[in-house]
N, C-alpha and C positions, 0 to 999 in steps of 0.2 A: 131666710130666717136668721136672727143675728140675736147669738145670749145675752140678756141684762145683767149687768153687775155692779153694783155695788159697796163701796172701800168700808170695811168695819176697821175697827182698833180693838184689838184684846187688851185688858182692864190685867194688870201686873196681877200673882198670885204666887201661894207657897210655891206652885212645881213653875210656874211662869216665871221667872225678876224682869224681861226688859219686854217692854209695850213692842205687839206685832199686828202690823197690817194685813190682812187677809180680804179675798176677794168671794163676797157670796153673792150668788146669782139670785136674781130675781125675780126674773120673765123671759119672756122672749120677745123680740120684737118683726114684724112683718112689715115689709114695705118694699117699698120700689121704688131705685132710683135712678134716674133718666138723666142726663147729660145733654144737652142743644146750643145751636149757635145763636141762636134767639128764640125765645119766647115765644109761643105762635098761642094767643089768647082764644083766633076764631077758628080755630081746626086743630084742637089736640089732639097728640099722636097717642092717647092711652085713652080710655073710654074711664072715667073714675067711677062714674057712675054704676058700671058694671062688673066693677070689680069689689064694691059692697055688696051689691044685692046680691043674695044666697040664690045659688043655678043646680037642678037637680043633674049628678051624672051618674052612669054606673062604672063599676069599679071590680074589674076581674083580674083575679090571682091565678096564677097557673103554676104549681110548684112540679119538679122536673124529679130532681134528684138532689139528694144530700152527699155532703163527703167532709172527712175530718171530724166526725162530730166523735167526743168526748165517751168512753165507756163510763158508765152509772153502774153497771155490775161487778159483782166480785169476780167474775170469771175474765174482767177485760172486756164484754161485750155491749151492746147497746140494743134495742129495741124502739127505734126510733117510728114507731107507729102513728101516734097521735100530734097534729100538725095543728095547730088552733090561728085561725085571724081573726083578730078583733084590735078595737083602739080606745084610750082613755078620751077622746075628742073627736070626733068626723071628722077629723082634717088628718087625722093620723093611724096607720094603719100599723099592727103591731102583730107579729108573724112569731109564734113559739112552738118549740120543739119539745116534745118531752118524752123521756124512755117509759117505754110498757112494761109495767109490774102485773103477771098474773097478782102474787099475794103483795097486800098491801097496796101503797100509793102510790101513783109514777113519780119518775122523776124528774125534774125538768131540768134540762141540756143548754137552752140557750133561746135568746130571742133577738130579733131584727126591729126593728119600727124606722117603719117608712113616711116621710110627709109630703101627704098626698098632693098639697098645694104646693112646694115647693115641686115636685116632681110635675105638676099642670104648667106652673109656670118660668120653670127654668131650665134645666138639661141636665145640672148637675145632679147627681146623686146621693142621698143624704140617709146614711145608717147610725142609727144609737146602737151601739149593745153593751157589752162588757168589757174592760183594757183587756182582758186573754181572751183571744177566739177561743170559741168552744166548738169551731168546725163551720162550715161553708156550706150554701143553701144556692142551690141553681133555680133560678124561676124569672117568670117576667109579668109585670102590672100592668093592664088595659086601664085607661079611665077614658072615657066614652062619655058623649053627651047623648040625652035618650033620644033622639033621631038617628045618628051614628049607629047606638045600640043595635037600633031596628033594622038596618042593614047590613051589620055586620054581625054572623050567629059564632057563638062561642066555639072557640078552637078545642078541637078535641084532640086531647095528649094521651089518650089512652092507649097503653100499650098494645099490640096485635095479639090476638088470643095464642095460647101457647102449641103447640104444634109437634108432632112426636116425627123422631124419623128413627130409623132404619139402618145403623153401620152394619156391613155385611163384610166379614174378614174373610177369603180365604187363604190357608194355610198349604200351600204347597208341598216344598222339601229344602232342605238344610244342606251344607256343606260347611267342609274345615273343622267338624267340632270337634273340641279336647276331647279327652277320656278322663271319666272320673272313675272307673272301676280298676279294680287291679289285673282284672284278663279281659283290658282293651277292648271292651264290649258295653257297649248303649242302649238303655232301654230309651229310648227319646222320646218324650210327649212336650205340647206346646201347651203355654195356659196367657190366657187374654182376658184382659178386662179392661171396660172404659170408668172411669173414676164415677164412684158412688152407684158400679153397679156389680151385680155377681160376680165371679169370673168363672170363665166356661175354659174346659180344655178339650182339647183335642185326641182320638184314639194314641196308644204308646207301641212307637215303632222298637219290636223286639230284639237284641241281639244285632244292632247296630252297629259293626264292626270297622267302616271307614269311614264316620263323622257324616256319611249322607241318608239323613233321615228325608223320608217321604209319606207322609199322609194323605193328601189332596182331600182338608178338612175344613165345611164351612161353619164358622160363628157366625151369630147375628147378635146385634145389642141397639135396644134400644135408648133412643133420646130425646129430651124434648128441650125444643125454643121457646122462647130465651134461657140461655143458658149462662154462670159464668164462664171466664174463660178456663182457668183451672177445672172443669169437668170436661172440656173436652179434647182429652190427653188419652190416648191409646195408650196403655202399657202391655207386651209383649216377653213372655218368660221360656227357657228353654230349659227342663230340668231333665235328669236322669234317674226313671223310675226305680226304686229295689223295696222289696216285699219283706225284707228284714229289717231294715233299721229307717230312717227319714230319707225323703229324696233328697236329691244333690241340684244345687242351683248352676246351670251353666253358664248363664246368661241373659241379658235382658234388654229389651226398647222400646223407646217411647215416641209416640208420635201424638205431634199438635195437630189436632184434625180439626180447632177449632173456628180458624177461618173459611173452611172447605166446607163446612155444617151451616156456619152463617153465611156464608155464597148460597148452599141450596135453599137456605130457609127465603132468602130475599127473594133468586131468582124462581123457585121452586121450582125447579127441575135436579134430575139426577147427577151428583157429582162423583166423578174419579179419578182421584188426585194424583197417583201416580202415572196416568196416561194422560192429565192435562199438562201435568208438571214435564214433564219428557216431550212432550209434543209441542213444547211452548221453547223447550230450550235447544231441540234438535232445531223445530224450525229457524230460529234465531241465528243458529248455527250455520247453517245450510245454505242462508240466507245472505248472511255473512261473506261466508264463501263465493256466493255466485259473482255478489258483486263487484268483491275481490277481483276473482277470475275476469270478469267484463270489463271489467276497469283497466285491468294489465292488457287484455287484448286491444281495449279502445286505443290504449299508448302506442301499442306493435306496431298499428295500422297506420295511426296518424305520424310515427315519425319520418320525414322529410314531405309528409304532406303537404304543401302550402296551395291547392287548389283550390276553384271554387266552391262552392256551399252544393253539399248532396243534396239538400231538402228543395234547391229550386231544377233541378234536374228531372228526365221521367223516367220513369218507374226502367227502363232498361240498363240504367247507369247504374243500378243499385244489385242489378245480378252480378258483375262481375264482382262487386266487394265480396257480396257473400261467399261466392263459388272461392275468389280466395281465404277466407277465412277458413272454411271446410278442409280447403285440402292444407292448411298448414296445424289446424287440430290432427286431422289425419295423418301426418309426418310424426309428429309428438309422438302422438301415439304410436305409430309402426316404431320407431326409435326406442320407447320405450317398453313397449314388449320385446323387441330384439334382443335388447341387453339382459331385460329378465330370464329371457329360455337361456341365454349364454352362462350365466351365473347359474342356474339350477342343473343344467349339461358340467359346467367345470366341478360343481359340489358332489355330484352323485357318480362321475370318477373317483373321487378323492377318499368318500364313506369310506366305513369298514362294516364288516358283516354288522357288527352290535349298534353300532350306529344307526345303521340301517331298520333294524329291529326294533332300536325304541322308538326312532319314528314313524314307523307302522305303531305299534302301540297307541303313540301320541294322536297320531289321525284317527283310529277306530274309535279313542274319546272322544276325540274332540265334535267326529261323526254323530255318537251316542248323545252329548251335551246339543248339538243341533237339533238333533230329532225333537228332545225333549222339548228343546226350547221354542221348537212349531208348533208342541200341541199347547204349550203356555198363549194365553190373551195377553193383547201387546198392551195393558196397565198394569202390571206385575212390576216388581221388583225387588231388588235385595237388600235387606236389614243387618247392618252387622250387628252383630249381638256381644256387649261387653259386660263383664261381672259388678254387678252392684253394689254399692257398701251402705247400702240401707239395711244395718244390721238387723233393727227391730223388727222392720217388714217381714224379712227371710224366715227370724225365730220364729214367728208367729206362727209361718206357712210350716217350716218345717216340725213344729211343736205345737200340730194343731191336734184337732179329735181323732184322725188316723194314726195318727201316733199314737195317741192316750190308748186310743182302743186294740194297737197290737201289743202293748205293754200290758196291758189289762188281762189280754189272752195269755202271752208270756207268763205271766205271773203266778193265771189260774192254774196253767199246766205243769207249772213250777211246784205249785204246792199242792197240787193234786201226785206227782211223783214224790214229793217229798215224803205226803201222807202216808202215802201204801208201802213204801220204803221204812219208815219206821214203826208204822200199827199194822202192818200188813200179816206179819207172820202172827203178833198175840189174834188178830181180829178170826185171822183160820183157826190157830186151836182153840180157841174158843166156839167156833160153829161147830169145828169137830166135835168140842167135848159134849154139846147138847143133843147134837143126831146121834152117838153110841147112850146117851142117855132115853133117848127116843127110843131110839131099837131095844134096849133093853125093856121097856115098860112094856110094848108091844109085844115082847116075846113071853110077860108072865101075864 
Protein backbone atom coordinates (compact mmCIF):
# COMPACT_ATOMS: atom_id res chain seq x y z
CA UNK A 1 0.00 0.00 0.00
CA UNK A 2 1.64 3.32 -0.96
CA UNK A 3 -0.25 7.00 0.23
CA UNK A 4 -1.36 9.36 -2.69
CA UNK A 5 -0.44 12.76 -2.42
CA UNK A 6 -1.09 15.59 -3.93
CA UNK A 7 0.96 19.38 -4.09
CA UNK A 8 -1.53 22.21 -3.07
CA UNK A 9 -0.43 26.05 -2.72
CA UNK A 10 -1.95 27.99 0.08
CA UNK A 11 -3.45 31.26 -1.51
CA UNK A 12 -1.41 34.30 0.76
CA UNK A 13 -3.73 35.76 3.66
CA UNK A 14 -3.98 38.43 6.71
CA UNK A 15 -2.16 35.71 9.25
CA UNK A 16 -0.32 33.85 5.85
CA UNK A 17 2.07 36.81 3.59
CA UNK A 18 4.18 34.13 1.62
CA UNK A 19 2.53 31.37 -0.70
CA UNK A 20 3.28 27.56 0.89
CA UNK A 21 3.32 24.26 -0.54
CA UNK A 22 1.70 21.50 1.29
CA UNK A 23 1.19 17.83 0.81
CA UNK A 24 -2.53 16.39 1.08
CA UNK A 25 -3.15 12.93 0.60
CA UNK A 26 -5.53 11.61 -1.47
CA UNK A 27 -5.77 7.83 -1.61
CA UNK A 28 -4.00 4.98 -1.42
CA UNK A 29 -2.70 3.22 -3.75
CA UNK A 30 -2.37 -1.10 -4.13
CA UNK A 31 -0.28 -2.76 -6.35
CA UNK A 32 2.50 -4.99 -7.09
CA UNK A 33 5.45 -4.64 -8.52
CA UNK A 34 7.65 -7.41 -10.00
CA UNK A 35 11.12 -6.93 -11.48
CA UNK A 36 12.38 -9.78 -14.41
CA UNK A 37 15.08 -10.31 -16.75
CA UNK A 38 12.54 -10.54 -19.54
CA UNK A 39 9.13 -10.55 -20.16
CA UNK A 40 7.61 -14.01 -20.18
CA UNK A 41 4.07 -13.29 -22.06
CA UNK A 42 3.17 -17.21 -22.20
CA UNK A 43 3.71 -18.23 -18.42
CA UNK A 44 3.28 -15.38 -16.06
CA UNK A 45 4.76 -15.67 -12.74
CA UNK A 46 1.59 -13.71 -10.97
CA UNK A 47 -1.91 -15.07 -11.82
CA UNK A 48 -3.70 -11.29 -12.39
CA UNK A 49 -6.57 -12.68 -12.86
CA UNK A 50 -6.74 -13.86 -9.45
CA UNK A 51 -5.69 -11.24 -7.67
CA UNK A 52 -9.09 -9.11 -8.92
CA UNK A 53 -11.58 -11.60 -8.34
CA UNK A 54 -12.79 -11.19 -4.60
CA UNK A 55 -11.74 -14.94 -2.64
CA UNK A 56 -13.72 -15.57 0.52
CA UNK A 57 -11.22 -16.21 3.70
CA UNK A 58 -11.63 -16.39 7.41
CA UNK A 59 -9.88 -14.03 9.60
CA UNK A 60 -9.09 -14.91 13.41
CA UNK A 61 -7.75 -12.56 16.14
CA UNK A 62 -6.42 -13.82 19.18
CA UNK A 63 -5.62 -11.02 21.64
CA UNK A 64 -3.09 -12.36 24.50
CA UNK A 65 -2.45 -9.51 26.69
CA UNK A 66 -2.06 -5.62 26.87
CA UNK A 67 0.80 -3.64 28.54
CA UNK A 68 1.45 0.26 28.75
CA UNK A 69 -1.80 1.24 28.12
CA UNK A 70 -2.60 4.82 29.28
CA UNK A 71 -4.72 5.43 32.67
CA UNK A 72 -8.37 7.16 31.77
CA UNK A 73 -9.10 7.35 35.59
CA UNK A 74 -8.54 9.72 38.13
CA UNK A 75 -6.97 7.47 40.37
CA UNK A 76 -4.18 6.55 37.61
CA UNK A 77 -5.77 3.27 36.67
CA UNK A 78 -7.48 1.69 33.73
CA UNK A 79 -10.10 -0.84 33.06
CA UNK A 80 -9.22 -2.14 29.95
CA UNK A 81 -12.25 -4.54 29.51
CA UNK A 82 -13.82 -3.91 26.43
CA UNK A 83 -11.52 -5.02 23.17
CA UNK A 84 -13.80 -4.26 19.91
CA UNK A 85 -12.49 -5.58 16.06
CA UNK A 86 -14.16 -4.21 13.35
CA UNK A 87 -12.88 -2.19 10.08
CA UNK A 88 -14.12 0.81 7.88
CA UNK A 89 -13.44 -1.66 4.60
CA UNK A 90 -13.01 -5.68 4.53
CA UNK A 91 -9.70 -5.18 3.67
CA UNK A 92 -8.96 -3.70 6.97
CA UNK A 93 -9.05 -4.71 10.29
CA UNK A 94 -9.25 -2.13 13.20
CA UNK A 95 -8.49 -3.49 16.87
CA UNK A 96 -9.76 -0.67 19.92
CA UNK A 97 -9.26 -0.54 23.35
CA UNK A 98 -11.38 1.24 25.69
CA UNK A 99 -11.54 1.77 29.49
CA UNK A 100 -14.61 0.48 31.48
CA UNK A 101 -16.82 3.02 33.08
CA UNK A 102 -19.24 1.56 35.65
CA UNK A 103 -20.98 5.28 35.48
CA UNK A 104 -21.22 7.01 32.53
CA UNK A 105 -19.31 6.29 29.04
CA UNK A 106 -16.07 4.30 28.42
CA UNK A 107 -13.40 5.58 27.50
CA UNK A 108 -11.38 4.86 24.63
CA UNK A 109 -7.38 4.27 25.04
CA UNK A 110 -6.34 3.53 21.76
CA UNK A 111 -6.59 1.63 18.44
CA UNK A 112 -4.44 -0.51 15.98
CA UNK A 113 -5.68 -1.14 12.22
CA UNK A 114 -4.32 -3.70 10.45
CA UNK A 115 -4.43 -4.37 6.45
CA UNK A 116 -5.40 -7.36 5.91
CA UNK A 117 -4.19 -7.56 2.21
CA UNK A 118 -1.23 -6.14 2.70
CA UNK A 119 -0.51 -8.73 5.72
CA UNK A 120 -1.89 -11.84 2.75
CA UNK A 121 0.28 -10.61 0.71
CA UNK A 122 3.55 -9.41 2.07
CA UNK A 123 5.35 -10.09 5.47
CA UNK A 124 5.59 -6.72 6.44
CA UNK A 125 3.70 -5.46 9.11
CA UNK A 126 1.47 -2.40 8.87
CA UNK A 127 -0.09 -0.40 11.99
CA UNK A 128 -1.99 3.02 11.82
CA UNK A 129 -2.63 4.55 15.28
CA UNK A 130 -1.74 7.71 17.04
CA UNK A 131 2.22 9.60 16.97
CA UNK A 132 1.97 8.75 21.06
CA UNK A 133 1.58 5.12 21.89
CA UNK A 134 -1.12 4.76 24.25
CA UNK A 135 0.35 1.15 25.20
CA UNK A 136 1.01 -2.11 23.38
CA UNK A 137 -1.36 -4.94 22.53
CA UNK A 138 0.18 -8.64 22.34
CA UNK A 139 -1.98 -10.85 19.82
CA UNK A 140 -1.54 -12.71 16.39
CA UNK A 141 -4.04 -12.63 12.93
CA UNK A 142 -4.98 -16.06 11.26
CA UNK A 143 -6.31 -15.40 7.67
CA UNK A 144 -7.29 -18.67 6.34
CA UNK A 145 -8.71 -19.75 3.17
CA UNK A 146 -12.19 -21.73 3.94
CA UNK A 147 -10.50 -25.13 3.14
CA UNK A 148 -7.55 -24.36 5.50
CA UNK A 149 -10.35 -23.16 7.95
CA UNK A 150 -11.72 -26.53 7.81
CA UNK A 151 -8.65 -28.25 8.92
CA UNK A 152 -7.45 -26.12 11.00
CA UNK A 153 -9.87 -25.59 14.49
CA UNK A 154 -9.31 -22.28 16.25
CA UNK A 155 -6.53 -22.15 18.97
CA UNK A 156 -7.78 -21.94 22.26
CA UNK A 157 -5.80 -19.18 24.45
CA UNK A 158 -7.98 -19.60 27.16
CA UNK A 159 -6.33 -19.43 30.40
CA UNK A 160 -6.24 -22.85 32.77
CA UNK A 161 -9.11 -22.45 35.26
CA UNK A 162 -7.95 -21.03 38.49
CA UNK A 163 -6.77 -23.47 41.07
CA UNK A 164 -6.31 -22.83 45.07
CA UNK A 165 -3.48 -24.33 46.98
CA UNK A 166 -2.26 -24.69 50.15
CA UNK A 167 1.02 -22.86 51.83
CA UNK A 168 1.64 -24.71 55.05
CA UNK A 169 4.17 -22.75 57.40
CA UNK A 170 5.46 -24.32 60.25
CA UNK A 171 7.01 -22.26 62.91
CA UNK A 172 9.50 -23.88 65.01
CA UNK A 173 11.86 -21.90 67.51
CA UNK A 174 14.05 -18.71 67.29
CA UNK A 175 17.26 -17.77 68.45
CA UNK A 176 19.61 -14.56 69.06
CA UNK A 177 16.80 -12.37 69.87
CA UNK A 178 17.16 -8.83 71.17
CA UNK A 179 15.31 -7.76 74.23
CA UNK A 180 12.86 -5.27 74.18
CA UNK A 181 11.65 -5.36 77.83
CA UNK A 182 13.63 -3.65 80.51
CA UNK A 183 13.97 -7.15 82.85
CA UNK A 184 15.47 -8.98 79.72
CA UNK A 185 12.33 -11.01 79.39
CA UNK A 186 10.18 -12.03 76.03
CA UNK A 187 6.86 -12.71 75.48
CA UNK A 188 7.58 -13.91 71.83
CA UNK A 189 4.86 -14.74 69.37
CA UNK A 190 5.26 -15.00 65.54
CA UNK A 191 2.59 -13.54 62.95
CA UNK A 192 2.48 -14.46 59.12
CA UNK A 193 0.66 -13.61 56.30
CA UNK A 194 0.92 -14.17 52.47
CA UNK A 195 -0.21 -10.76 50.66
CA UNK A 196 -3.91 -10.06 50.33
CA UNK A 197 -4.64 -12.56 53.03
CA UNK A 198 -5.48 -12.51 56.92
CA UNK A 199 -2.51 -12.81 59.00
CA UNK A 200 -2.55 -15.64 61.41
CA UNK A 201 -0.11 -15.73 64.50
CA UNK A 202 1.22 -18.17 66.36
CA UNK A 203 0.74 -19.21 70.53
CA UNK A 204 3.29 -16.36 72.63
CA UNK A 205 6.05 -18.07 74.18
CA UNK A 206 6.05 -16.49 77.81
CA UNK A 207 8.97 -15.09 79.72
CA UNK A 208 11.43 -15.80 77.10
CA UNK A 209 14.62 -14.92 78.78
CA UNK A 210 17.64 -16.16 76.39
CA UNK A 211 16.11 -14.92 72.83
CA UNK A 212 15.18 -18.95 72.28
CA UNK A 213 11.57 -18.84 71.53
CA UNK A 214 9.87 -22.35 70.63
CA UNK A 215 6.38 -22.94 69.49
CA UNK A 216 6.29 -25.82 67.09
CA UNK A 217 3.21 -23.91 65.33
CA UNK A 218 1.42 -24.64 62.16
CA UNK A 219 -0.10 -21.83 59.58
CA UNK A 220 -1.90 -22.69 56.53
CA UNK A 221 -2.82 -20.00 53.92
CA UNK A 222 -4.43 -20.22 51.16
CA UNK A 223 -3.98 -19.35 47.20
CA UNK A 224 -4.91 -19.50 44.06
CA UNK A 225 -3.42 -19.70 40.39
CA UNK A 226 -2.82 -17.46 38.50
CA UNK A 227 -1.70 -15.33 40.65
CA UNK A 228 0.50 -11.86 40.25
CA UNK A 229 3.71 -12.09 41.30
CA UNK A 230 3.65 -9.39 44.05
CA UNK A 231 0.89 -11.98 46.04
CA UNK A 232 3.21 -14.39 46.32
CA UNK A 233 5.50 -12.97 48.98
CA UNK A 234 5.59 -14.61 52.53
CA UNK A 235 5.84 -11.97 55.01
CA UNK A 236 7.11 -13.19 58.54
CA UNK A 237 7.08 -10.95 61.87
CA UNK A 238 8.53 -11.49 65.38
CA UNK A 239 7.03 -9.26 68.08
CA UNK A 240 7.18 -9.01 71.77
CA UNK A 241 3.84 -9.43 73.36
CA UNK A 242 2.77 -6.84 76.64
CA UNK A 243 -0.70 -6.45 77.94
CA UNK A 244 -0.12 -2.76 78.90
CA UNK A 245 0.76 -0.85 76.35
CA UNK A 246 1.23 -2.02 72.12
CA UNK A 247 3.49 -4.95 71.15
CA UNK A 248 7.01 -4.40 70.23
CA UNK A 249 8.09 -5.17 66.50
CA UNK A 250 11.39 -7.24 66.65
CA UNK A 251 11.67 -8.27 63.35
CA UNK A 252 10.57 -9.36 60.16
CA UNK A 253 10.92 -11.64 56.48
CA UNK A 254 9.90 -12.06 53.53
CA UNK A 255 9.99 -14.69 51.17
CA UNK A 256 9.13 -15.14 47.35
CA UNK A 257 7.39 -18.25 47.14
CA UNK A 258 6.15 -17.10 43.89
CA UNK A 259 8.13 -19.29 41.54
CA UNK A 260 7.87 -22.45 43.96
CA UNK A 261 3.65 -21.87 43.63
CA UNK A 262 3.91 -21.72 39.80
CA UNK A 263 6.24 -24.88 39.84
CA UNK A 264 3.43 -26.63 41.83
CA UNK A 265 0.68 -25.23 39.79
CA UNK A 266 2.36 -26.48 36.26
CA UNK A 267 3.75 -29.49 37.59
CA UNK A 268 1.02 -30.26 40.11
CA UNK A 269 2.64 -31.94 42.72
CA UNK A 270 3.78 -30.92 46.17
CA UNK A 271 6.59 -28.41 46.51
CA UNK A 272 9.34 -27.74 49.45
CA UNK A 273 11.38 -25.17 48.74
CA UNK A 274 13.67 -25.30 51.37
CA UNK A 275 14.55 -29.13 50.98
CA UNK A 276 14.62 -28.70 47.25
CA UNK A 277 16.70 -25.48 47.44
CA UNK A 278 19.49 -27.25 49.92
CA UNK A 279 19.27 -30.59 48.20
CA UNK A 280 19.95 -28.87 44.82
CA UNK A 281 23.00 -26.98 46.34
CA UNK A 282 24.58 -29.67 48.75
CA UNK A 283 24.18 -31.88 45.87
CA UNK A 284 26.03 -29.51 43.44
CA UNK A 285 28.40 -29.41 46.02
CA UNK A 286 29.28 -32.72 46.78
CA UNK A 287 29.34 -33.30 43.39
CA UNK A 288 31.93 -30.85 42.90
CA UNK A 289 33.98 -32.18 45.29
CA UNK A 290 33.94 -35.77 44.18
CA UNK A 291 35.13 -34.91 41.12
CA UNK A 292 37.72 -32.75 42.31
CA UNK A 293 38.99 -35.54 44.51
CA UNK A 294 38.89 -38.12 41.21
CA UNK A 295 40.44 -35.84 39.20
CA UNK A 296 43.51 -35.31 41.79
CA UNK A 297 43.71 -38.98 42.33
CA UNK A 298 43.50 -39.74 38.41
CA UNK A 299 46.79 -37.21 38.33
CA UNK A 300 48.57 -39.30 41.54
CA UNK A 301 48.23 -42.54 39.42
CA UNK A 302 49.12 -41.51 36.05
CA UNK A 303 52.27 -39.50 37.02
CA UNK A 304 55.27 -41.32 35.38
CA UNK A 305 52.69 -43.66 33.65
CA UNK A 306 53.59 -43.88 30.09
CA UNK A 307 52.15 -47.68 29.69
CA UNK A 308 49.79 -49.21 27.58
CA UNK A 309 45.89 -48.50 27.46
CA UNK A 310 44.16 -50.30 30.69
CA UNK A 311 40.91 -50.49 28.76
CA UNK A 312 42.47 -53.19 26.15
CA UNK A 313 43.93 -55.24 29.04
CA UNK A 314 41.65 -58.10 31.19
CA UNK A 315 39.84 -57.53 33.87
CA UNK A 316 43.01 -58.96 36.11
CA UNK A 317 45.22 -55.94 35.38
CA UNK A 318 42.73 -53.71 36.78
CA UNK A 319 42.88 -55.24 40.37
CA UNK A 320 46.18 -54.20 41.11
CA UNK A 321 45.34 -50.24 40.24
CA UNK A 322 42.63 -50.40 42.49
CA UNK A 323 43.98 -52.49 45.49
CA UNK A 324 46.74 -49.56 45.21
CA UNK A 325 44.50 -46.70 45.24
CA UNK A 326 42.75 -48.19 48.48
CA UNK A 327 45.71 -48.50 50.43
CA UNK A 328 47.05 -45.04 49.56
CA UNK A 329 43.38 -43.51 50.61
CA UNK A 330 44.19 -45.63 53.53
CA UNK A 331 47.62 -44.00 54.40
CA UNK A 332 45.97 -40.39 54.11
CA UNK A 333 43.77 -41.27 56.30
CA UNK A 334 45.89 -43.30 59.23
CA UNK A 335 48.19 -40.08 58.72
CA UNK A 336 45.70 -37.92 59.25
CA UNK A 337 43.85 -39.11 62.23
CA UNK A 338 47.36 -39.74 63.74
CA UNK A 339 48.11 -36.04 63.80
CA UNK A 340 44.54 -35.37 64.95
CA UNK A 341 44.71 -37.68 68.32
CA UNK A 342 48.36 -35.88 68.77
CA UNK A 343 47.01 -32.31 68.76
CA UNK A 344 43.92 -33.07 70.93
CA UNK A 345 46.52 -35.34 73.50
CA UNK A 346 49.05 -32.00 73.43
CA UNK A 347 45.84 -29.51 74.06
CA UNK A 348 44.21 -31.36 76.91
CA UNK A 349 47.73 -31.34 78.72
CA UNK A 350 47.91 -27.74 78.35
CA UNK A 351 43.82 -26.80 79.64
CA UNK A 352 43.26 -25.29 82.75
CA UNK A 353 40.51 -26.51 85.04
CA UNK A 354 38.07 -23.41 83.52
CA UNK A 355 38.95 -24.15 80.30
CA UNK A 356 38.23 -27.33 80.61
CA UNK A 357 34.76 -26.48 82.11
CA UNK A 358 33.51 -24.35 79.32
CA UNK A 359 34.09 -26.85 77.16
CA UNK A 360 32.03 -29.46 78.79
CA UNK A 361 29.48 -26.64 78.76
CA UNK A 362 30.10 -25.97 75.06
CA UNK A 363 29.46 -29.85 74.12
CA UNK A 364 26.32 -30.42 76.45
CA UNK A 365 24.90 -27.50 73.84
CA UNK A 366 25.99 -28.20 71.23
CA UNK A 367 24.69 -32.18 72.33
CA UNK A 368 21.22 -30.40 73.07
CA UNK A 369 21.32 -28.23 69.64
CA UNK A 370 21.82 -32.06 67.89
CA UNK A 371 19.21 -33.70 69.52
CA UNK A 372 16.90 -30.96 68.56
CA UNK A 373 18.10 -30.78 65.21
CA UNK A 374 17.10 -34.72 64.75
CA UNK A 375 13.72 -34.26 65.59
CA UNK A 376 13.64 -31.21 62.85
CA UNK A 377 12.51 -32.46 59.05
CA UNK A 378 15.57 -32.02 56.91
CA UNK A 379 13.33 -28.81 54.68
CA UNK A 380 13.59 -26.63 57.50
CA UNK A 381 15.60 -23.56 57.80
CA UNK A 382 16.73 -20.48 59.24
CA UNK A 383 15.24 -16.94 58.65
CA UNK A 384 17.27 -14.09 59.93
CA UNK A 385 14.94 -11.78 60.97
CA UNK A 386 15.86 -7.69 60.61
CA UNK A 387 13.87 -4.65 61.85
CA UNK A 388 11.62 -2.92 59.12
CA UNK A 389 11.27 0.64 58.33
CA UNK A 390 7.84 0.19 57.00
CA UNK A 391 6.69 2.78 59.37
CA UNK A 392 3.06 3.04 58.27
CA UNK A 393 2.71 -0.88 58.33
CA UNK A 394 3.89 -1.16 61.99
CA UNK A 395 1.48 2.04 63.15
CA UNK A 396 -1.19 0.50 61.82
CA UNK A 397 -0.37 -3.05 63.61
CA UNK A 398 0.58 -1.41 66.61
CA UNK A 399 -2.51 1.24 66.68
CA UNK A 400 -4.85 -1.17 65.80
CA UNK A 401 -8.48 -2.22 67.74
CA UNK A 402 -6.40 -4.02 70.60
CA UNK A 403 -5.03 -0.95 71.34
CA UNK A 404 -8.17 1.15 70.86
CA UNK A 405 -9.85 -1.27 73.19
CA UNK A 406 -7.26 -1.47 76.28
CA UNK A 407 -7.36 2.39 76.08
CA UNK A 408 -11.09 2.36 76.08
CA UNK A 409 -10.95 0.05 79.18
CA UNK A 410 -8.12 2.29 80.75
CA UNK A 411 -10.09 5.19 80.52
CA UNK A 412 -13.52 3.58 81.62
CA UNK A 413 -11.71 2.72 84.99
CA UNK A 414 -10.11 5.92 84.91
CA UNK A 415 -13.23 7.61 85.20
CA UNK A 416 -15.07 5.43 86.92
CA UNK A 417 -12.25 5.96 90.12
CA UNK A 418 -12.35 9.52 89.31
CA UNK A 419 -16.20 9.45 89.78
CA UNK A 420 -16.39 7.92 93.20
CA UNK A 421 -13.48 9.87 94.34
CA UNK A 422 -15.10 13.11 93.91
CA UNK A 423 -19.15 12.22 94.22
CA UNK A 424 -18.39 9.35 96.39
CA UNK A 425 -18.74 10.82 99.80
CA UNK A 426 -21.79 13.60 98.84
CA UNK A 427 -23.57 10.38 97.04
CA UNK A 428 -23.27 8.35 100.82
CA UNK A 429 -24.71 11.19 102.91
CA UNK A 430 -27.19 11.54 100.93
CA UNK A 431 -28.28 7.72 101.00
CA UNK A 432 -27.54 8.24 104.53
CA UNK A 433 -29.67 11.09 105.05
CA UNK A 434 -32.92 9.41 103.30
CA UNK A 435 -32.73 5.71 105.43
CA UNK A 436 -32.65 7.95 108.94
CA UNK A 437 -35.57 9.69 107.16
CA UNK A 438 -37.06 6.18 106.39
CA UNK A 439 -36.54 4.99 109.95
CA UNK A 440 -37.97 7.77 111.26
CA UNK A 441 -41.40 7.63 109.43
CA UNK A 442 -41.41 3.90 110.38
CA UNK A 443 -41.05 4.59 113.90
CA UNK A 444 -44.32 7.01 114.01
Amino acid sequence: SYALFRAHTMIPSLFRKKKTKVQVQTGIFKGLVVVTLKPQKTNPLIDFVSLTDPQPYEVRVYVLKAANLQPKDRNGLSDPSNIYARGRWPSQLAIQVWDYDRMGTDDFIGETVIDLEDRWYHNMWQDIGFKHPQGSLQLWVDILTPAQAALYEPVNIEPPPPQKFEIRVVIWRSEGVTDRDMNTMNDLFVKAWMEGTKPQTTDTHWRCSTGKGSWNYRLKFTVQMPMKPEYGRLTIQLWDKDLAKWNDLIGESQLDLYKWIHKAFHEKRTVRPFKEQNTGKKGGFLAQNEEDESSDDEDDDNEGDHGPDLENNNNEQHKPLLDSKKKKLHSKLKKKITNVLKEVKRRKQTLTPDERQRRKAEKESNDKDEAFQSILVNDSDWLEMRYTNREAGISESMLGPELCGKLACFVCCAGCLSFMALFGASIMSTLTFYQQLQNQKDKL
